[in-house]
N, C-alpha and C positions, 0 to 999 in steps of 0.2 A: 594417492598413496594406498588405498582402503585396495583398489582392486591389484593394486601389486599385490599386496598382502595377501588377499584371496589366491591370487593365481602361486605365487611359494607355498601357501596352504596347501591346496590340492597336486600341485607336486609333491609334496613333503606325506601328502596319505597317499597316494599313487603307488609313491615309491612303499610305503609301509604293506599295502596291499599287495604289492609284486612280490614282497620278503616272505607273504604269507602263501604266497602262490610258490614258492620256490622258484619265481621264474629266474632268477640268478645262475640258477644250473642247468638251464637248457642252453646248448650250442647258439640261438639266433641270440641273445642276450647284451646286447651291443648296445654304446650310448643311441646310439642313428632308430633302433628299433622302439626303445628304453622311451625316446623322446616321442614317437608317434604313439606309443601307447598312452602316452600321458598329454597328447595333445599339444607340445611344446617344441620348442627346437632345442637341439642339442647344445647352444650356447648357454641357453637360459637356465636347462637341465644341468649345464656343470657349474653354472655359477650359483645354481641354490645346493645342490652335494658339496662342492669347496666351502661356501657357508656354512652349510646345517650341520654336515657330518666331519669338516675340519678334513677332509678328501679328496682327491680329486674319485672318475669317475670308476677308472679302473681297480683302486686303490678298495673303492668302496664293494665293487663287486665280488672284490677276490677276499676280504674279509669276509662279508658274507658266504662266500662260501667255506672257507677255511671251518669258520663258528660252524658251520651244516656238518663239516666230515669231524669236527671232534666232537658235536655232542650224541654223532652217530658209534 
C-alpha cells in the first residue's frame, strides 16, 4: 500500500511541478508525453487525475489552461 501511495505522490507533484512549468501550453502536451515525464503510463496517470482532480485528463489540461488566459 505505502509504495502506491508514494508513486500517486510523486504524480500528484509531477503534475504540480508541470502547472509551474506551464508545460500545459505547449503543443506536445499530451497524456502519452505527460505520462513519460512523470515516469508512468498513461493508465495509471489518468486514474490518479480522475481521482485527485475529480477530471479526466483532458478536462484537466484545458482548465489549466483556460485559469492561464484569464489571469492573463
Amino acid at each position: 500500500l505505502a509504495d502506491k501511495d508514494e508513486t500517486i505522490l510523486k504524480i500528484i507533484n509531477g503534475l504540480k511541478k508541470l502547472e509551474e512549468e506551464n508545460y500545459y501550453l505547449k503543443k506536445e502536451c499530451n497524456k502519452t508525453n505527460v505520462s513519460k515525464k512523470l515516469k508512468t503510463n498513461t493508465t495509471y496517470l489518468s486514474k490518479v487525475i480522475n481521482h485527485h482532480y475529480q477530471s479526466n485528463f483532458n478536462s484537466y489540461i484545458n482548465t489549466l489552461r483556460i485559469n492561464y488566459a484569464l489571469i492573463r
